[in-house]
N, C-alpha and C positions, 0 to 999 in steps of 0.2 A: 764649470769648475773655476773658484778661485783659488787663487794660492798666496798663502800670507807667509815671507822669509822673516826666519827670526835668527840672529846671531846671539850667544850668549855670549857674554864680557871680551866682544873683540878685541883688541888690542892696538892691531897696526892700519894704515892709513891705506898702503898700499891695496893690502885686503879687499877693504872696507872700499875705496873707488872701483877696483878690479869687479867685485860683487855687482855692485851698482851696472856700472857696464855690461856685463854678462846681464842680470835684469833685464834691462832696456833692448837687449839683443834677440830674447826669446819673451820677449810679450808680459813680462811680471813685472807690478809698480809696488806691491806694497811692503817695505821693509821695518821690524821691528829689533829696536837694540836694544837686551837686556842688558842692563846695568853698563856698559860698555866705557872701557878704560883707557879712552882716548878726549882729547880736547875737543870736545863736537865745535865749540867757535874758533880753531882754527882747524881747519881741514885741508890748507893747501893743498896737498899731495894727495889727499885723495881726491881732489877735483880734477886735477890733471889726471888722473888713473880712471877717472871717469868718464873723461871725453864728454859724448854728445848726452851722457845720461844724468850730468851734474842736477838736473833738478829734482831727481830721486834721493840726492843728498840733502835737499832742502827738506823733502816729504817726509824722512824719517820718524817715525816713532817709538819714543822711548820707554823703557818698562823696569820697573825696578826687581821687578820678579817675572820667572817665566810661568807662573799662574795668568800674571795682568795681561800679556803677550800673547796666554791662548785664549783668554777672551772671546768671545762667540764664534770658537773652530768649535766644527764636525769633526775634523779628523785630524789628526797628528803624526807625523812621520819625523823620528830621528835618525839622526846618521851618523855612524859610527866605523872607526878602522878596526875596531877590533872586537872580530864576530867570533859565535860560541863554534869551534870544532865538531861540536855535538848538542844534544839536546839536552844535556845536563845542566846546562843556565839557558832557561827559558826567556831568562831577561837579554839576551845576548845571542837569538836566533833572529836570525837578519834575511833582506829579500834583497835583487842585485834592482840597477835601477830598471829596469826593463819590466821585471813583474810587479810592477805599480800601475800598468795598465786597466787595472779595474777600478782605479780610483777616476780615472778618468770619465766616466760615463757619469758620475756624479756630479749634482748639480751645487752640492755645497762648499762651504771654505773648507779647504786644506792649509793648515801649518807645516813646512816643512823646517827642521831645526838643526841648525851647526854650530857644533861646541867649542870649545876655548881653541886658539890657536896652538896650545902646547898640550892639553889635556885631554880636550875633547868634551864630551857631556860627561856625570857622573852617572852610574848606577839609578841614583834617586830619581835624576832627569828625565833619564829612559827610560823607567818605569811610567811618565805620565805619556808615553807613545803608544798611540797604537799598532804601530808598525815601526821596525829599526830595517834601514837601507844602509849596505856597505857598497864600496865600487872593489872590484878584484882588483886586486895587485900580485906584484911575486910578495913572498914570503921574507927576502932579505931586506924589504925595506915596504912594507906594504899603505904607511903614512901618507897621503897624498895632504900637502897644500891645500888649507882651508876654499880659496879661489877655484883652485884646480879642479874640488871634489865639486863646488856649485856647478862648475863649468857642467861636469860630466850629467851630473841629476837634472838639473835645469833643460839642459839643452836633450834628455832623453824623456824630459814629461809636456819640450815642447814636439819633440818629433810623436809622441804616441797621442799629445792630442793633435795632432795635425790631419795623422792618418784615421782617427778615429770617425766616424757616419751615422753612430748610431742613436739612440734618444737617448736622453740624460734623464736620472732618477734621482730624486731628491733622496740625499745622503740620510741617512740617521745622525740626530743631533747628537750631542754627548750628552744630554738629557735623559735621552731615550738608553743608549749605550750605558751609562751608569745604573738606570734602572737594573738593564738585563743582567752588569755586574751583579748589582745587588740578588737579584732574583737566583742567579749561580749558585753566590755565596749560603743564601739560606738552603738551596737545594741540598751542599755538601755536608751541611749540619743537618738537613733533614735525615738523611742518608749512616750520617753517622762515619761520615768520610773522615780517615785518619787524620788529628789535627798536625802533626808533623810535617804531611804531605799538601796538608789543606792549599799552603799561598803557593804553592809549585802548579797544583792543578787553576787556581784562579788566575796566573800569571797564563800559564799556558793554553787559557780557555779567552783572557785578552788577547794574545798572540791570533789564535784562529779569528777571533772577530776582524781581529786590526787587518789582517791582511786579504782577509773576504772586502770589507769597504760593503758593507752591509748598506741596503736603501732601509730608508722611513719602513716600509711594506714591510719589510723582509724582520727588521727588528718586532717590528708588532705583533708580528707572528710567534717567534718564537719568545715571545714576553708572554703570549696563550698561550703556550704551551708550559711554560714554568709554571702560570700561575695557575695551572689545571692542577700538573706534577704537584705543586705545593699543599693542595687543598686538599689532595686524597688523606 
């Protein structure tokens, strides 16, 4: 498993070393900043917030879009404070960090993605995840610290691959995964599925893939099966 960290339009320095640190502490080197609204040539502050992992600040790569930044991921995971109560915004059902355990057995890149320091991702953003991760909080304040929230994710996908033994299976690409999108999509118009409902059922039928962490095998399969369904 790799994991590629991507910040969108960070802001503060603090963060931004803090992160690095945290990185370097659980085994993860590869850091991507979209668009990020800080002076990357002076970084004092966050060098010193970085301690022994200051050369991850040099390694950075920058993305002007977070299209360019998922560039050759398998799989995408965002994170968000503020998860759906219910299944009525499918875009907004979320998993704690702990059940991302299945990502793990995977052998391909994983994106994991942290949104603005004051906003978070938007809507649009989260739509390009296959999975949305929140950490529980209480209710009166349930926000965590962009740092805070890596600390918890990071250091809970280095403890489940630690403990993990088992063989690793080649992820299914997003290649493969948009296919099967696609293959859905034409299924519900085969079908004759209400168009009202249509993007709620397509949302909710990426939800299921995103948090299965489907292999190569397992996508192929069920791509023969659609395109059996399809051809009747």
């Amino acid at each position: 498993m790799q994991i590629r960290i991507v910040i969108v339009e960070i802001t503060g320095e603090i963060n931004l070393g803090s992160i690095c640190r945290l990185m370097k502490n659980f085994g993860f080197r590869e850091l991507y900043l979209v668009n990020p609204k800080l002076d990357l040539n002076k970084l004092t502050t966050a060098y010193g917030f970085a301690m022994h992992a200051k050369e991850l600040l040099k390694e950075i790569k920058i993305a002007t879009s977070l299209e360019e930044a998922l560039t050759d991921v398998d799989a995408v995971v965002g994170t968000t404070a503020i998860a759906a109560s219910g299944i009525s915004n499918p875009l907004r059902v979320t998993v704690h960090p702990e059940e991302l355990q299945l990502m793990i057995d995977l052998s391909g890149k994983t994106a994991i993605i942290f949104g603005r320091e004051g906003t978070g991702l938007t809507n649009e953003e989260l739509n390009s995840c296959d999975v949305v991760v929140t950490i529980p909080s209480d209710s009166e304040y349930p926000t965590l610290n962009i740092a805070q929230a890596a600390a918890i994710i990071l250091y809970s996908i280095f403890r489940l691959k630690k403990g993990r033994k088992h063989a690793r299976f080649r992820a299914a690409s997003q290649i493969e995964k948009d296919k099967l999108f696609e293959y859905f999509s034409k299924l519900l118009e085969k079908i004759r599925f209400m168009d009202a409902k249509r993007p709620i059922a397509e949302r909710i039928f990426r939800n299921i893939i995103g948090r299965a962490f489907i292999s190569g095998r397992e996508c192929h399969t069920l791509l023969g099966v659609f395109r059996k369904l399809l051809s009747l």
